[in-house]
N, C-alpha and C positions, 0 to 999 in steps of 0.2 A: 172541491173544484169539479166542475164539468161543464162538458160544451157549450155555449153559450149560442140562446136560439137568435136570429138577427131578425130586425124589421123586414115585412111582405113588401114596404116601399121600396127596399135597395134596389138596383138595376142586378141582373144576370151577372153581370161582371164585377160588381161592388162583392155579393155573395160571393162569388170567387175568390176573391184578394182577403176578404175576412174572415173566411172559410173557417179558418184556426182559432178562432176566438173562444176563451176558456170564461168563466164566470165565477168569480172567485167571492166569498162574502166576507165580512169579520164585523165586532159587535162592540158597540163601549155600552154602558149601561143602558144593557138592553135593546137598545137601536142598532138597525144592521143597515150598514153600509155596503152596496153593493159594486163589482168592480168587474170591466172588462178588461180583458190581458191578451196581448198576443207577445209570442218567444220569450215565457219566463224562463230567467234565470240566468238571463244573457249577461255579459260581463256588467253593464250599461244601462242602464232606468232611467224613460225619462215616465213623467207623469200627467196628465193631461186633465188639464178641471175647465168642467165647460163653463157656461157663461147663464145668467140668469132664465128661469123657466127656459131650461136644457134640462140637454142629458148627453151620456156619453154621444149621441148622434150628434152632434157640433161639431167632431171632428172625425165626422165620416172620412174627407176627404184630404186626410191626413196623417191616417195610421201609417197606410201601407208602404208610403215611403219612409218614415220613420222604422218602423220595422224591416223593409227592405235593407236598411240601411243599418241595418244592427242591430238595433235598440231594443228593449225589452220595453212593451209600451204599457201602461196602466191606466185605463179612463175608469174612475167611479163613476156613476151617478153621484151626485153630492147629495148631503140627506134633505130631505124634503123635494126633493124632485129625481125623474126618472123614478125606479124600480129600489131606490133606497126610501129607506122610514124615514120621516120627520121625527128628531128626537122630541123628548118632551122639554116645553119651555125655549124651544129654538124657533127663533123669531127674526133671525139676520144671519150675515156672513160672520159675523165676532162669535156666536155658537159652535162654525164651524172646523175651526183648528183641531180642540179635541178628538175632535171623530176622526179627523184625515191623519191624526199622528198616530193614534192606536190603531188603527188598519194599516198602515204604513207597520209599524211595529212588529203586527200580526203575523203579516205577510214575512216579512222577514224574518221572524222565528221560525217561519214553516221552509225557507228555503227558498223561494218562490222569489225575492227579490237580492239580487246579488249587486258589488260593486255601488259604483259612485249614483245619486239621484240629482235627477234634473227635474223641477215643475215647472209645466208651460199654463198659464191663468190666463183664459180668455173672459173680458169684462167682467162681471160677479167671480169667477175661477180666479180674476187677477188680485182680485183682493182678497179671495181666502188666501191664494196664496202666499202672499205679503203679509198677513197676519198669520199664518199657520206659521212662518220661517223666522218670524218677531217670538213668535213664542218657544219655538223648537228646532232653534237655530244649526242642530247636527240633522237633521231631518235632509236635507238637500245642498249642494253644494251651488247653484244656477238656478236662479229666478228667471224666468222668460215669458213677462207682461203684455199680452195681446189686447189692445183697448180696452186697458183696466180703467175705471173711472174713481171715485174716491180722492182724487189731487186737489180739491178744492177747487178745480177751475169750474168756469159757468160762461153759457156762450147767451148771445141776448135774446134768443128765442127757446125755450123749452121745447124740448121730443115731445109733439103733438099724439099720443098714445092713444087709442078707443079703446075702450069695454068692449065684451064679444058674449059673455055667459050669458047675461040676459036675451040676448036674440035668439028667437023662436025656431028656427030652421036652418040648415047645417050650410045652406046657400046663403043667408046672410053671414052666420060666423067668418066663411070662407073670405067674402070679403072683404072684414076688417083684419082678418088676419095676413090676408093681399097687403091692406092699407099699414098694416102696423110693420110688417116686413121692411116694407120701401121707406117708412120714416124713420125707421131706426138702425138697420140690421144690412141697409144693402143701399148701392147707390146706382147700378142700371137695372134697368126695368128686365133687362135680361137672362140676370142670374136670377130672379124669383122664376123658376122651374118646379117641374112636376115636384120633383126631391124637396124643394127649400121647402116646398108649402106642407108635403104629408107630412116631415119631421118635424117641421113647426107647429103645426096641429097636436100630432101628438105628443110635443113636449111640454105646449101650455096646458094642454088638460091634466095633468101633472102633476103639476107644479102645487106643492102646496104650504108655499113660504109666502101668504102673499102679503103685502103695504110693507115690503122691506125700504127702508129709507137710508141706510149707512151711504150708499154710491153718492148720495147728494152732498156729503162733506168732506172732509179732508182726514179721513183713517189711515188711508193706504199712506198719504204723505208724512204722515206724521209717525206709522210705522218705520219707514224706506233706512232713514238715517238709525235704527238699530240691525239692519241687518246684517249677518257675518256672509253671508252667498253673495258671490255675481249678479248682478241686476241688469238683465239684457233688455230691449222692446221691440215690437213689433206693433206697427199701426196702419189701417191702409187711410190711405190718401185724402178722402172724404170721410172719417169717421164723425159723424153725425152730433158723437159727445163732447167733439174739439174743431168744429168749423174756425176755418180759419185759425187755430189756438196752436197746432203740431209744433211751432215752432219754441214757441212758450213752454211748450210740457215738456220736450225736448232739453234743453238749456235748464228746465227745474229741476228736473230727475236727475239729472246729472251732478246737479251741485245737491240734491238732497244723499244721493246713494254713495256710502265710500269705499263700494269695488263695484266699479261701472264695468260694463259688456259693452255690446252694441246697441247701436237705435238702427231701425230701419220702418223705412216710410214705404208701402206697398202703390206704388201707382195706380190710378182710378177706382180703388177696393172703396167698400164701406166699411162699417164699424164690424160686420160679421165675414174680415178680411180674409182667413183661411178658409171660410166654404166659397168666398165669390174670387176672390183669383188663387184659388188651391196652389196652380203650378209654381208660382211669385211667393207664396208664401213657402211653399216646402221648402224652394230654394235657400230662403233667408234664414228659417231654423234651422235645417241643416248645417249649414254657415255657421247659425251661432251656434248652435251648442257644440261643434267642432273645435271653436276658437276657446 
């Protein structure tokens, strides 16, 4: 375990409040999964899994009230992206259970993770963790689903997505990765700030799980109905993967999961609901994993 060095992107004040952050590793066959911690060994665990081509920077704006607020926080990088390996042969989200329960384990044997766990899965993070808690169902007591995709639903227009690697100059990349923000990841033009764009830059160059296709079908749904944990949601308002559908997914998860939590619907958020209304979101996790 030691200090954990943070992005030159944060603001002055973001380094402040994450000041404490520890870097913790552990290893399944041979691949290391890499993990950021603030206040281990608080009574209280929640666990934080970001969301596709991330990394723990997803929920920058999200530790510290979670931590403030007791918790004992854990964001890995998931393997293949961020500062974690790509195991060999992992090719999707269904790879990666194994990795998260033996680091989970890890931590645990060494002290470092006490008391009851909580995963909060934002989209790609939402279906590891529906599938990590299908397979290792003492693993966590509260599932808490941030625009997971995987439900089988489909809206009539596909997330219009660009290519960025092949362009020649770091001022066209910047562009599409402007463009791919707004189409997917966020819905005023105002939350794409200095922050969204440097941690999106350097998450997708990363990233090295790529042509994952599991989000396109129905895994997570078809997991939901073996789960022994709580199954809470969080989704903002416009998320991008359920235009128009919240109502739908709402009323199905419900009758899929048989220990429902809460739903809550984030007003005028997009799909990447806790970094664009941070404050609306802390509140509503808070909230749930309280209840």
């Amino acid at each position: 375990m030691t200090s954990a060095a943070l992005p030159e992107f944060l603001s002055p004040a973001q380094h402040a409040t994450l000041a404490d952050a520890q870097r913790l590793q552990t290893q399944q066959n041979g691949a290391q999964t890499v993990w950021h911690a603030w206040g281990l060994a608080r009574p209280a665990t929640v666990v934080l899994l970001h969301g596709g081509s991330g990394s723990w920077t997803h929920w920058v704006r999200n530790i510290a009230a979670l931590s403030d607020a007791g918790w004992c926080v854990l964001v890995p990088d998931l393997p293949g992206f961020g500062d974690s390996d790509l195991p060999e042969g992992c090719s999707d989200v269904d790879a990666l259970p194994a990795h998260l329960h033996a680091g989970l384990q890890q931590l645990q044997s060494r002290g470092l993770v006490c008391g009851p766990v909580s995963l909060v899965g934002f989209s790609f993070g939402g279906m590891a963790g529906a599938l990590w808690l299908a397979e290792h169902p003492q693993d966590a007591a509260h599932l808490v689903l941030v625009g997971a995709p995987g439900m089988g639903f489909t809206i009539a227009e596909r997330v219009p997505l660009k290519g960025w690697r092949h362009l020649p100059s770091p001022e066209a990349q910047e562009q599409v990765h402007r463009y791919n923000l707004m189409a997917l990841m966020l819905q005023e033009p105002s939350a794409l700030d200095d922050l969204a764009l440097a941690l999106h830059t350097a998450n997708v160059e990363r990233d090295r799980m790529p042509r994952r296709r599991l989000s396109s079908t129905d895994i997570v749904a078809k997991a939901l109905p073996r789960l022994q944990a709580k199954v809470s949601a969080i989704y903002g308002e416009h998320d991008a993967l359920y235009r128009s559908r919240l109502p739908e997914l709402q009323a199905a998860m419900q009758s899929w999961v048989p220990h429902w939590g809460q739903w809550h619907t984030v007003p005028g958020a997009g799909h990447w609901v806790q970094y664009e209304a941070a404050e609306a979101f802390n509140a509503a996790l808070l909230q749930t994993l309280k209840a």
